[in-house]
N, C-alpha and C positions, 0 to 999 in steps of 0.2 A: 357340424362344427360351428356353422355360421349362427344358428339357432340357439345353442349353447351358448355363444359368447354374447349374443343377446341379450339372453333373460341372465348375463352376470351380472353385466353393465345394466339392466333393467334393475335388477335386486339389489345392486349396489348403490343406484340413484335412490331406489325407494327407501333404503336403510336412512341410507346419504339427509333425505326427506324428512323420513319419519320417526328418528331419533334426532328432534331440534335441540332440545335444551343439552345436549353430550354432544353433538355435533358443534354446538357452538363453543361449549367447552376443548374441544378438541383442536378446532379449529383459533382461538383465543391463544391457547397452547402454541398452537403452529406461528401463530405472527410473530408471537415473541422470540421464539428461535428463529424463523427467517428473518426479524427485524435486527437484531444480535450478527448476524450474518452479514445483511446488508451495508450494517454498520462496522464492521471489520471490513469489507470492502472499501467503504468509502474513507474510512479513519485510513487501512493502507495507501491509497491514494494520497492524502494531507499528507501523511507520516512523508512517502517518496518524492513529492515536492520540497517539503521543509526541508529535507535532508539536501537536494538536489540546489536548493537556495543556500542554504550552510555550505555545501563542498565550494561551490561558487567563489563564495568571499571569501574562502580561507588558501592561499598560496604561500611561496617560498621568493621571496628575492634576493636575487645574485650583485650584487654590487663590485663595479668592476674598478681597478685602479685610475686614477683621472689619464696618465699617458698611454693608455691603452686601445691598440691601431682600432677603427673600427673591424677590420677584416679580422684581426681576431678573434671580436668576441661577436660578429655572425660565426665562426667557425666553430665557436663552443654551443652558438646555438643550436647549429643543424646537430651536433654531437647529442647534444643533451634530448633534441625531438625527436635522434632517434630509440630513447631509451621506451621498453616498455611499458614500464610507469607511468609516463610524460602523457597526458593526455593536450594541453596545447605551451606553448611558449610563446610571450607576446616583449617585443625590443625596444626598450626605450631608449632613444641616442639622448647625450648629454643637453641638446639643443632642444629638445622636446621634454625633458627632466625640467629643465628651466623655466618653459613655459608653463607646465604645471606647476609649476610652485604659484610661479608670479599669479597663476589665476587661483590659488587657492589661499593667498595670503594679499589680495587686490587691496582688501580693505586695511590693511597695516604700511600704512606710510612709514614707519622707521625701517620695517623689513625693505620695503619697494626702495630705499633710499641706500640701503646700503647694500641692496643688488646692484643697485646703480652705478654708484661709486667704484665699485670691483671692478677690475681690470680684465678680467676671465671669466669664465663659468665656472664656479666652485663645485659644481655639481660633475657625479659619476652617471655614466652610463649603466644602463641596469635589465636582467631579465627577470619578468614574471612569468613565475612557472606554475600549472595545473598539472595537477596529479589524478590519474583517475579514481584512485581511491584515497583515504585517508592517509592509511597502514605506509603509501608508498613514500610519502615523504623522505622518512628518515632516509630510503635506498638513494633516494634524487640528493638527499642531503651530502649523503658520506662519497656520492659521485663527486660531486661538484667543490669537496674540499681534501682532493686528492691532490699528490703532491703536483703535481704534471701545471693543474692551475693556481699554482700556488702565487705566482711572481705576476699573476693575472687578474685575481680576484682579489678583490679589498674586503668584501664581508657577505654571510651568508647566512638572511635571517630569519633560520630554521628555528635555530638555540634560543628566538626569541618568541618566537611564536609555536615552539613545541607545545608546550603546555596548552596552550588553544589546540590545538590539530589532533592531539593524543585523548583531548576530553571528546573531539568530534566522532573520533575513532570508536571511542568507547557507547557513545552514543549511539550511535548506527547498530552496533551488534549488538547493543540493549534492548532498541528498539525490533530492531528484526527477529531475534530472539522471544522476547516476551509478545511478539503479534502472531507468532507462527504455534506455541504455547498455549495463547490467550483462544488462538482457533482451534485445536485440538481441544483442549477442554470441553469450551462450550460444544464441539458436536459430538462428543460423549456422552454431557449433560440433555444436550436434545431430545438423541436418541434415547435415553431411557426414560423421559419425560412422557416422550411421544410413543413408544413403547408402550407404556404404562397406560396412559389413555385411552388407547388400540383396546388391549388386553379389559378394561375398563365398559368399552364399549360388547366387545363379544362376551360377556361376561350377562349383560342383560338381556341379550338374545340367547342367552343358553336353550331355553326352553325351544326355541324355533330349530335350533341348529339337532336338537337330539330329535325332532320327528322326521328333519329333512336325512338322519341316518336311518329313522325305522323305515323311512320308503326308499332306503338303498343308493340316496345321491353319492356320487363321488365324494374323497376328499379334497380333488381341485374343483369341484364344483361349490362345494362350502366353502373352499377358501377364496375363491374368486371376486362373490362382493364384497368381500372386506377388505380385499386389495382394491379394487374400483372408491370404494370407499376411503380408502389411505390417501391412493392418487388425488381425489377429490380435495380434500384435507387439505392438501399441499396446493393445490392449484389454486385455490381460493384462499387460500393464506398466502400465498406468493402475492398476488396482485393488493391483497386489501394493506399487507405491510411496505408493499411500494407505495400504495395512495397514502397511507400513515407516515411515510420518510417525507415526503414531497412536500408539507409546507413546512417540516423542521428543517429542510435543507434551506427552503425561501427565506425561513427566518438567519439561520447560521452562516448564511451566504455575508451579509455586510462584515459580518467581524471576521470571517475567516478573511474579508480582504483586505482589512486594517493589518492582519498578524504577516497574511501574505499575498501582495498585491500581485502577482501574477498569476493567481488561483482564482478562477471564478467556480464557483464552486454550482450556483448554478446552471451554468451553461454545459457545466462537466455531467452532472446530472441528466438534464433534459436530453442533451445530445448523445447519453450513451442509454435511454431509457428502456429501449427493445434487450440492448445487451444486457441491462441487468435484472430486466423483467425474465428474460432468457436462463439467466443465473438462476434467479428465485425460485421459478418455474421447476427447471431439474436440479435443483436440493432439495425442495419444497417436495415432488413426485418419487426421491429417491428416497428419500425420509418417511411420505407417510407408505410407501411400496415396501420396505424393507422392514419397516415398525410391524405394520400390519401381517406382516409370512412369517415373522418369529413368532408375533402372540398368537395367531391361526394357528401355527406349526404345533405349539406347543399348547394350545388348547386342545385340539385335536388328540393328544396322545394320554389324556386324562380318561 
């Protein structure tokens, strides 16, 4: 047995060897589809930030009447964080409303003057709400203007920023959709790409393969190096399309931080490099493993 599995892995390297110019063909083949791969990996990654930066900025505020106890509206708040939806709620008192204005309108002396003059705080108290999903808005909305807080709440501006939250919505499950598609595709296209190649490859060795039947070898012994050989294919395409990604990420790293500054795109890379050499690796060995036992397979029965 040990002997055998030897001279597969022997026949398969020297195939591997001595078919250069279709090996390299082959393998040319393989980068492009683990680079395709690679690149849906890491595009899902941006795609799950951007989106993650998007759900961020986009909330609901509850705007509460100016006479309104504070104890009420912490009351509506633990209400509202207990709802499913609700992923945080954050309490701005009227007093702190204030202060943000005043610092966000510093530079406008007529504003700052006729804050001044006021006798009050004209300003509501207010909650901003996160939702863990887009979709859940509206549920947090139609909560929140039920009759119960009616004689509590002053405004709730969902109805104004619907139309933002409902494009967010739709974007997510466009995006998620067409990347989950865009991957099916391409490993159809692979596969029969790579397939093809296989079959391309055993195709020029005919002549070897019908004497290794007149002297009686198995048919897992003929299929063996050209599985060794698939494997190969894939492992050496894995690694040379990760060296191939590595200075397009060095280069796409600056603008990705310009679009989105909490994304280092290199550091994301380098720091996950085993994991997705590890990826390459077995898609890479599943691909040329699997390419290779169908065109064996069916070579064979010719």
């Amino acid at each position: 047995m040990v002997t055998t599995l030897y001279r597969i892995i022997k026949y398969g390297l020297q195939g591997f060897l001595r078919n250069g110019w279709l090996s390299i063909a082959t393998i040319l083949v393989m980068i492009l589809t683990l680079f395709v791969f690679l690149s849906l990996i890491v595009f899902n990654v941006l795609t799950n930030n951007a989106l993650n930066v998007l759900r961020d900025k986009i909330d609901i505020s509850v705007y509460f009447q100016t006479d309104t106890p504070e104890d009420e509206i912490l009351k509506v708040k633990r209400s509202v964080e207990s709802l499913a939806e609700v992923k945080a709620v954050e309490y701005i008192s009227r007093d702190k409303a204030l202060a943000l204005f005043q610092e966000r309108h510093k530079n406008d002396e007529v504003i700052i003057q006729a804050i001044t003059i006021l006798s009050e705080n004209p300003l509501s108290a207010s909650l901003n709400i996160k939702a863990k999903n887009p979709q859940d808005y509206s549920a947090i909305s139609a909560y929140l203007n039920n009759a119960d807080l009616d004689k509590l709440v002053d405004k709730v501006t969902y109805n104004q920023n619907q139309l933002v939250i409902n494009r967010l919505a739709t974007i997510v499950d466009t995006v998620q959709g067409t990347g989950l598609g865009l991957t099916i595709i391409l490993s159809v296209i692979s596969v029969l790409v790579t397939l093809n190649t296989i079959i391309l490859t055993i195709y020029s060795t005919r002549d070897e393969i019908g004497v290794m039947r007149l002297v009686g070898a198995s048919n897992k012994f003929i299929r063996g190096p050209y599985l060794i050989q698939g494997i190969l294919y894939g492992l050496v395409a894995a690694v040379l399309s990760l060296a191939l990604m590595a200075p397009l990420i060095f280069v796409a790293s600056p603008y990705i931080k310009v679009l989105m500054p909490e994304m280092n795109l290199v550091n994301y890379f380098y720091g996950n490099l085993l994991v997705l050499l590890g990826y390459q690796a077995l898609f890479g060995t599943v691909l040329g493993s699997f390419s290779s036992a169908i065109a064996v397979g069916k070579y064979l029965k010719i």
